[in-house]
Structures are given as structure tokens and as C-alpha cells.
N, C-alpha and C positions, 0 to 999 in steps of 0.2 A: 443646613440642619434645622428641624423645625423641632422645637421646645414644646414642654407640655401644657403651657399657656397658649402659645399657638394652637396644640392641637386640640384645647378646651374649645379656642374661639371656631375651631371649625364647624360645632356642631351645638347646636341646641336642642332646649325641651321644646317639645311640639306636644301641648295641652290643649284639653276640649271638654267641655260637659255637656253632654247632647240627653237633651230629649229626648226618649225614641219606644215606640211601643207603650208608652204612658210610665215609664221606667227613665230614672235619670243614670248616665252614666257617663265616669269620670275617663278620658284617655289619655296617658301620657308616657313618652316615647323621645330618645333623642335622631333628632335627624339631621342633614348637613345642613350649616346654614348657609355659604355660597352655591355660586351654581351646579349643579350637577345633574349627571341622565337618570330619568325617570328609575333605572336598576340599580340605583344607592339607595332607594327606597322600600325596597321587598322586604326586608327586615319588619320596617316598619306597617306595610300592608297586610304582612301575615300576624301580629298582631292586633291592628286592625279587624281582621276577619275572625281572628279567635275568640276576640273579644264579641264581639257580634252572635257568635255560633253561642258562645255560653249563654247568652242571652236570652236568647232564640229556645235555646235547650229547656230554659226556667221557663217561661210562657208553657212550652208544649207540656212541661211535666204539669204546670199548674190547672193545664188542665183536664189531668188524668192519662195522658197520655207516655208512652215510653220509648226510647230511641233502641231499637234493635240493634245498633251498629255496634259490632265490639273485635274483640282483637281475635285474629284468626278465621274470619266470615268477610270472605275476598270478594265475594260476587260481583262487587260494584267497582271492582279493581282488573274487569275486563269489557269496563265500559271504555264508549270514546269519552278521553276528556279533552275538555278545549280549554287550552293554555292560554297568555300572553307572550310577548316576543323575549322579555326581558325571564321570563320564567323559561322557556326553550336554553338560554344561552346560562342560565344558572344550573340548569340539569346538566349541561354539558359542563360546565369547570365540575362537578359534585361527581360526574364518573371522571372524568381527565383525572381527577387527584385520585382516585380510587386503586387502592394497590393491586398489582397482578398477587395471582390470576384471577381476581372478583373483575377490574375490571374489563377483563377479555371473553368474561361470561356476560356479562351486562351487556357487550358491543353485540355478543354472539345473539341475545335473546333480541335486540332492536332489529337486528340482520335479518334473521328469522322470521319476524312480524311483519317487516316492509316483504316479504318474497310471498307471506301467505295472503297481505292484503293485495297483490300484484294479482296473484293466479284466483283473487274474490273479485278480481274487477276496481276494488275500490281504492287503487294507490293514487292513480292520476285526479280521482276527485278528492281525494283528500290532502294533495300537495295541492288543489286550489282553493281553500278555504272561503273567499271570496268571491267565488262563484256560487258557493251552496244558498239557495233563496231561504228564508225564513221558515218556509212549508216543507221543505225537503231534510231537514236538521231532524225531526223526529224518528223518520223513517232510514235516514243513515243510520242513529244510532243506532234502531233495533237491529241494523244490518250487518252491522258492527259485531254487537252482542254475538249475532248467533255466530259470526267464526270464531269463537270461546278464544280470543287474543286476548293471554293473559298480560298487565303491565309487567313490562320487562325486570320492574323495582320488585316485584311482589316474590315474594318467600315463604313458604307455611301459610299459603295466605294469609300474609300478615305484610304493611309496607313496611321495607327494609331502610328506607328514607326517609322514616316518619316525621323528623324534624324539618324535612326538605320539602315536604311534597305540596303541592300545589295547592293555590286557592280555593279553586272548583272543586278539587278533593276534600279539603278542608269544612266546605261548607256544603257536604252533601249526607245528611243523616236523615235517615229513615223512620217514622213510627208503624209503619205494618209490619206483620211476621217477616222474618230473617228468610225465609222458604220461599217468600213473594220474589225475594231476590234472582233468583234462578233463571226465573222465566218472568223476566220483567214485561209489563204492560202498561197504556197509559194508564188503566184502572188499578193494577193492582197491588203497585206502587205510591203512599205520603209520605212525601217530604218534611223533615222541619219546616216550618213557616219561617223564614230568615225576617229576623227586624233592619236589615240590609245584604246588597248583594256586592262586597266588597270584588271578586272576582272576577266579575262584567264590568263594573266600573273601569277597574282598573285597563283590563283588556279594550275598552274603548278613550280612553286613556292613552295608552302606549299606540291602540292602532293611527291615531291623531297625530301624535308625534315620530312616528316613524315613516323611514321611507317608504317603504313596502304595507305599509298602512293595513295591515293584517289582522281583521275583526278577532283572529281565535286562529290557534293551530294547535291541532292534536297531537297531545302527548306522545303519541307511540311516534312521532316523527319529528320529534322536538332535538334528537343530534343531528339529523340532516339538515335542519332548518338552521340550526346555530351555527351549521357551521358554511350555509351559503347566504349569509343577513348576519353579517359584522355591524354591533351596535353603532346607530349612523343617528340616534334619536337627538333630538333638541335639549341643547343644557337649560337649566333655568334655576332659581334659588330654590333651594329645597322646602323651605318654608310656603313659598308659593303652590309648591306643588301639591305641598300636604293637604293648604285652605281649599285650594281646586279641587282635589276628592270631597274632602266635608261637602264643598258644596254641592256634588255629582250626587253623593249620597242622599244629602236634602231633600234634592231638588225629585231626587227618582223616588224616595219615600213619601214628600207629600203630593206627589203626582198619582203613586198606588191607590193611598189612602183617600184620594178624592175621587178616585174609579171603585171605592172597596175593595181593590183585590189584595189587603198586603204590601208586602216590601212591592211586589211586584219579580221580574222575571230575567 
């Protein structure tokens, strides 16, 4: 039987005050403090990223600018998104607990998406994530877009998983017209400028420590993945792992900033 001083000692504050964008800011979060896989820490990364995006948000408003994203304006909710492995198997337990019949419609709508990617050609390259080169990532997606494959979560367009949903989801807010969305282009689509890419991190991150070493897998195939890649990642003390992001973070911020481009990509 573990008591609730044991269960205090399992977990600590994980504090930070970072620099970042000429803005200081404070973070803290409890995390485990023995060892554990990298997916006891998602709690704490989507945090991480929230905090970041708010950030991100005040810059762009400050400088006149305004985020079109709002609630019921789905467009970017029939993009490809690229997950991590520890995100794939968390969407999978978030429908598994999901009562019928919600989720036997959810099953039905991922069914659906893998049969219309099949007959677009692009199922087999998208169960290889790891083959897609760097040059070929843009040109999927728009490939993507146009077979208007809505995410299987989305309802009213509006996410139906809002507390759940991904990283890359999390951190993708727009300042052009809401209409741009539609008929995405590299032009006629801006981004928030993120003061970090909590997302990629992490995804290179988990692909390090996993077997299957998986740069990014796309959401709309994130229950077939969870459920052929049973989590086989490397334990390690949670504290360590947290210092290892900061530093990931750091390290890709002041590497941006020394090219001028920003957080970077």
C-alpha cells in the first residue's frame, strides 16, 4: 500500500524562468521524480506549449496583429498533423475509454480516412513517415488537404478533444484571414511566430528514445500505430527529462536567433 507521503515523494515541482523573446517567464509543473517513459510527461509538455503559444500570441498582438483562429473555423483540422509516438497511444486510451456509440463513430471515421487515403495513393507513404525527405513534407501536405480528410475528433468544426489534442495542433495559430484557410498556400498562409517549438522537440525527443525511432506520425493514423508500437521507450528520472527539453529548447532558440529566423521550424 502506498501512502500519501509516498505518493508526494513520487513527484516533484519542475520550475524554470527562461528568457525568451526579450520576455521573462516563470514555469512550473509537477512531474515524476523517479524514472519513468517519456509519456508521463505529456501533461506536462502540453503545458509547456500553452504556455509558449500565450506568449507567442502577446508578441504578435503587440504587434498589431491578430490571430483568426477561433472556435467553429475547422479548416486546419483537415490538415496532415504529425504527432509523436507517446501522443499516437494517448489518443488511443482517450477513444478506448470513450462510451459507445461515440466511440464506434470515432473508430468508424479513422476507418473511413485510412480507405480514402488508400484509394489517394497516399496510405503506404504515410505508414512510412521516415522515408518522407524533408523537401517532400510540403507537397504531401497540400496533397493531403485537397482530399478534404476531416480529423476524425472534429465536430461543428470545432475539436471535440480540445483538452486532448496535440502539440502541433496546439501550436498552430494563424494571423491572415480565416478564408486564407481554405485553399492553403505556402504564401497565403502566417503563422504565429512561436518563441519555441515545443512539438518538434518533443517528437525528436521520443523518436531518440524509441524503438521504432519515428520522426512524426500522422494523426489520422495514430490508432493503427498505437496499436502495432506498444510503448518500448527508455525510462529515466523525470526531472532529467524535463532539464533535456529546456535544453532542446535553448539550444534550437539560440541557434534561430543566430540565423534571424525566429524560434526556428
Amino acid at each position: 500500500m502506498t501512502t500519501d507521503t509516498e505518493k508526494a515523494a513520487e513527484w516533484v515541482n519542475a520550475t524554470a524562468e527562461l528568457k525568451i523573446a526579450g520576455k521573462t517567464i516563470r514555469l512550473e509543473m509537477p512531474v515524476p521524480a523517479g524514472p519513468t517513459r517519456l509519456a508521463k510527461l505529456l501533461p506536462f509538455f502540453r503545458y509547456l506549449a500553452d504556455s509558449f503559444v500565450d506568449l507567442s500570441v502577446e508578441n504578435a498582438q503587440a504587434e498589431g496583429l491578430t490571430v483568426s483562429c477561433k472556435q467553429g473555423c475547422g479548416a486546419c483540422c483537415r490538415q496532415l498533423v504529425p504527432i509523436s509516438e507517446i501522443e499516437t497511444r494517448r489518443l488511443a486510451e482517450v477513444v478506448g475509454d470513450m462510451p459507445e456509440p461515440r466511440k464506434s463513430k470515432i473508430l468508424a471515421r479513422f476507418e473511413e480516412a485510412r480507405m480514402r487515403l488508400q484509394e489517394a495513393g497516399l496510405l503506404e507513404k504515410l505508414r512510412r513517415p521516415n522515408s518522407v525527405r524533408d523537401e517532400e513534407v510540403d507537397p504531401l501536405g497540400l496533397e493531403y488537404f485537397r482530399q478534404g480528410i476531416a480529423c476524425p475528433f472534429l465536430e461543428e468544426e470545432s475539436c471535440s478533444i480540445y483538452a486532448e489534442r496535440p502539440l502541433a495542433c496546439r501550436e498552430y495559430l494563424v494571423v491572415t484571414p480565416a478564408e486564407n484557410c481554405a485553399k492553403p498556400t505556402v504564401d497565403s498562409i502566417e503563422s504565429v511566430k512561436l518563441v519555441a517549438r515545443v512539438a518538434k522537440t518533443v517528437r525528436g525527443l521520443d523518436a531518440e528514445r524509441s524503438r521504432e525511432g519515428a520522426r512524426w506520425v500522422p494523426l489520422i493514423l495514430a490508432l493503427e500505430w498505437a496499436e502495432t508500437h506498444p510503448d518500448e521507450t527508455l525510462q529515466s528520472l523525470g526531472t532529467d527529462l524535463v532539464r533535456d527539453v529546456f535544453d532542446r529548447l535553448m539550444r534550437r532558440n539560440a541557434a534561430a536567433a543566430k540565423e534571424g529566423g525566429g524560434s526556428g521550424s
